[in-house]
MITIKOL-378147 format. One line per 10 residues: their letters; for each residue x, z, y of C-alpha. Coordinates in nm, 4 decimals. Example, Ala and Ser with C-alpha at 12.3 -4.5 7.8 and 13.67 -1.06 7.14 Angstrom:
as> 1.2300,0.7800,-0.4500; 1.3670,0.7140,-0.1060
***
This chain:
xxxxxxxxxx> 0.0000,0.0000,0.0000; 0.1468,-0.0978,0.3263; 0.1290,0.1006,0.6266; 0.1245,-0.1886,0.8693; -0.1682,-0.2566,1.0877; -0.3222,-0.5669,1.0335; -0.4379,-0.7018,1.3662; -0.5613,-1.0628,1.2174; -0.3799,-1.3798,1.3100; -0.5082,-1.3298,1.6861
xxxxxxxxxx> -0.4057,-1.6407,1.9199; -0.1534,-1.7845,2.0992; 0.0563,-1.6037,2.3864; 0.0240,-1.9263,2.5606; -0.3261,-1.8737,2.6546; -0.2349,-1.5866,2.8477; 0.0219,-1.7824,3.0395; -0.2764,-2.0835,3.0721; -0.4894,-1.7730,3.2061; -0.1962,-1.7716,3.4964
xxxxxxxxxx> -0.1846,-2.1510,3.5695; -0.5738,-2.1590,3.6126; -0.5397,-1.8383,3.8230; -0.2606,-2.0179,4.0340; -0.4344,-2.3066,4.0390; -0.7246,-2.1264,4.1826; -0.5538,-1.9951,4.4646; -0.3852,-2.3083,4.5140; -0.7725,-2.4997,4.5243; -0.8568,-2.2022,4.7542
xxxxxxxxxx> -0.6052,-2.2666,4.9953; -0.6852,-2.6280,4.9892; -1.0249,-2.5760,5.0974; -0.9352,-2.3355,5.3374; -0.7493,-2.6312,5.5253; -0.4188,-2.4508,5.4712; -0.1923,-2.7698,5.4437; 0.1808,-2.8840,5.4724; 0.4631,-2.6709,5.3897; 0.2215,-2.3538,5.3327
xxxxxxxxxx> 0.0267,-2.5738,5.0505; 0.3145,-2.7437,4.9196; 0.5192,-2.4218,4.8491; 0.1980,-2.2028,4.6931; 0.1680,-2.5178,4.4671; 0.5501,-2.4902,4.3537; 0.5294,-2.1057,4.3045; 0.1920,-2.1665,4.1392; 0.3901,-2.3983,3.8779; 0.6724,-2.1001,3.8674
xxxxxxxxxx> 0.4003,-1.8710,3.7683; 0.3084,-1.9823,3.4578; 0.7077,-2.0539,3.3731; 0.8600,-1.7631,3.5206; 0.5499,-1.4810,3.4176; 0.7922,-1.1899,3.4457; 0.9769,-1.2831,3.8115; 0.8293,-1.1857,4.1148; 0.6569,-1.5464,4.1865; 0.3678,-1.4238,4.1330
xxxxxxxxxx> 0.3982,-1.1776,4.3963; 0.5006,-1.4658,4.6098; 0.1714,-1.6158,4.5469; -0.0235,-1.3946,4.6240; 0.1513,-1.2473,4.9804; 0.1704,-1.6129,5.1021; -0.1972,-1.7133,4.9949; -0.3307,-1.3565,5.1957; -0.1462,-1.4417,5.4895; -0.2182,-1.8353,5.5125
xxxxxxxxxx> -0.6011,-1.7536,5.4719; -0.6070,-1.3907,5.6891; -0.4380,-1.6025,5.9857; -0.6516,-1.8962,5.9521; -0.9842,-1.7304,5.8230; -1.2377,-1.7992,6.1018; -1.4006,-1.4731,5.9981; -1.2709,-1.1409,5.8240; -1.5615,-1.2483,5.5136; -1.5081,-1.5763,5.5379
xxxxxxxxxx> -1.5686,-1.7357,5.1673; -1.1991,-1.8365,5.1452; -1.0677,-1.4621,5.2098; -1.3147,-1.3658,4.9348; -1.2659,-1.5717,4.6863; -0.9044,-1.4855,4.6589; -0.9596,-1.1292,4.5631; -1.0709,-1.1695,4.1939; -0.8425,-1.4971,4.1893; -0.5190,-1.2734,4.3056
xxxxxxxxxx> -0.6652,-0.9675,4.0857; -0.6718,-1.2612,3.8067; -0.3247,-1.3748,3.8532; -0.1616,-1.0186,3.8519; -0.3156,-0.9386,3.5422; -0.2382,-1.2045,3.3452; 0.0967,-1.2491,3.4432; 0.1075,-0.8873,3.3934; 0.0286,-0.9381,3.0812; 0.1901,-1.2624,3.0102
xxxxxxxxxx> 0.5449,-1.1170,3.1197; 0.5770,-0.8445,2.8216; 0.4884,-1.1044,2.5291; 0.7292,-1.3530,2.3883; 0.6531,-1.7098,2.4120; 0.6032,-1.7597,2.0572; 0.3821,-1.4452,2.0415; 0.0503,-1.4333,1.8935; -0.2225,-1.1228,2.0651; -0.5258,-1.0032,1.9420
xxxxxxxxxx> -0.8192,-1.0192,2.1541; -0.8738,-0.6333,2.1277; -0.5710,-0.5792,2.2560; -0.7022,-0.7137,2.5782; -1.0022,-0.5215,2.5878; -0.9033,-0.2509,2.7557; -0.7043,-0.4442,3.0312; -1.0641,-0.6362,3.0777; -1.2144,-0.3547,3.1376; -0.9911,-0.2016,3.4198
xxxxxxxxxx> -1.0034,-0.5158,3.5912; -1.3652,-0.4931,3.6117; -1.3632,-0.2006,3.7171; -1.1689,-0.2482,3.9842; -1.3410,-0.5950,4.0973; -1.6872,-0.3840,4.1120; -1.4982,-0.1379,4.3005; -1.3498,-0.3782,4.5267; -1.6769,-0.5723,4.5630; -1.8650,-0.2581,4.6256
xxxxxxxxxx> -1.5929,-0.2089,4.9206; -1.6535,-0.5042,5.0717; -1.9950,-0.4902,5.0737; -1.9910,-0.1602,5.2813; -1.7300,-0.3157,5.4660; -1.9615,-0.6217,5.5976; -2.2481,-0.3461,5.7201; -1.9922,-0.1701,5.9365; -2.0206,-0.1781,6.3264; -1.7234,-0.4341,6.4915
xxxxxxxxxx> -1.7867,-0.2379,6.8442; -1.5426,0.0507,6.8921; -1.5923,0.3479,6.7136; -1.6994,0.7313,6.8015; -1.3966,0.9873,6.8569; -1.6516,1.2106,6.6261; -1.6711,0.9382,6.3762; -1.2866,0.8903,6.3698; -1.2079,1.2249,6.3185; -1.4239,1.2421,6.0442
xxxxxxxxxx> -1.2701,0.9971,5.8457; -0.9569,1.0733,5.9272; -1.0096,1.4513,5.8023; -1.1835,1.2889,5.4714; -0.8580,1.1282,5.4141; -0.6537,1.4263,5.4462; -0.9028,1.5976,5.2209; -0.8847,1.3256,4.9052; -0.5118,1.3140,4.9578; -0.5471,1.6667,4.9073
xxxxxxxxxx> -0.7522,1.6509,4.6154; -0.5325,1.3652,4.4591; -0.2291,1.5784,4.4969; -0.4116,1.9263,4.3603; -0.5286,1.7199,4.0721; -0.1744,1.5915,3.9805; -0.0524,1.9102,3.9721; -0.3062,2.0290,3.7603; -0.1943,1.8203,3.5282; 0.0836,1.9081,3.4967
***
């Protein structure tokens, strides 16, 4: 009796690293329809190529910094759809490269493995959309000294929390 886990023949590592090209090539399309052009386009299309060959550099990272700024500057409105659809597309593209950096090329992963990755990511998208949400009923006027000071104290107060908790743990 073997003490090996059988995990199935699962599929090919390659999948995760064509889970970063469509990512990249998302962010690429998004830029394109977001009228960024020239050198801005032509480089996030070179490090979206890089990407998917180099899934454990810092290309990614590139990516996603020079897609932000290219679209932030140029966005004609903080929620503009081109800001917002590059927030699950970025979220996509660190995963997967994420992901796509710790397994060999010839690797073969089983989808459970990914489950719980998944599920994080949704998490965090829901949070994120839930954020922005909130975000588009907030007032653009200036805001109340009494209003300020409350948020800033709730701030101090979860950083509080966070750090009490940590040590808790401990």
């Amino acid at each position: 009796m073997s003490d090996a886990l059988d995990v199935g023949r699962g599929v090919s590592a390659l999948w995760v690293r064509a889970a970063v090209g469509a990512a990249a090539a998302g962010i690429v399309v998004d830029l394109v329809l977001a009228d960024v052009a020239g050198l801005v386009g032509w480089t996030a299309a070179v490090l979206a190529v890089l990407c998917v060959l180099l899934p454990a550099s810092p290309v990614a990272l590139l990516l996603i910094v020079l897609a932000a700024v290219a679209v932030a500057v140029g966005a004609p409105a903080p929620f503009s759809p081109a800001l917002l659809a590059l927030i699950p597309l970025t979220h996509a593209l660190h995963l997967s490269s994420g992901i796509a950096a710790v397994l060999p090329r010839g690797a073969r992963v089983h989808g459970s493995a990914l489950v719980a990755p998944l599920r994080r990511a949704c998490a965090i998208q829901l949070a994120v959309g839930l954020i922005v949400i909130v975000a588009t009923f907030l007032p653009t006027g200036p805001t109340p000294p009494a209003v300020e000071l409350v948020a800033l104290l709730s701030s101090a107060a979860m950083a509080l929390a966070v750090i009490l908790l940590e040590r808790s743990r401990r």
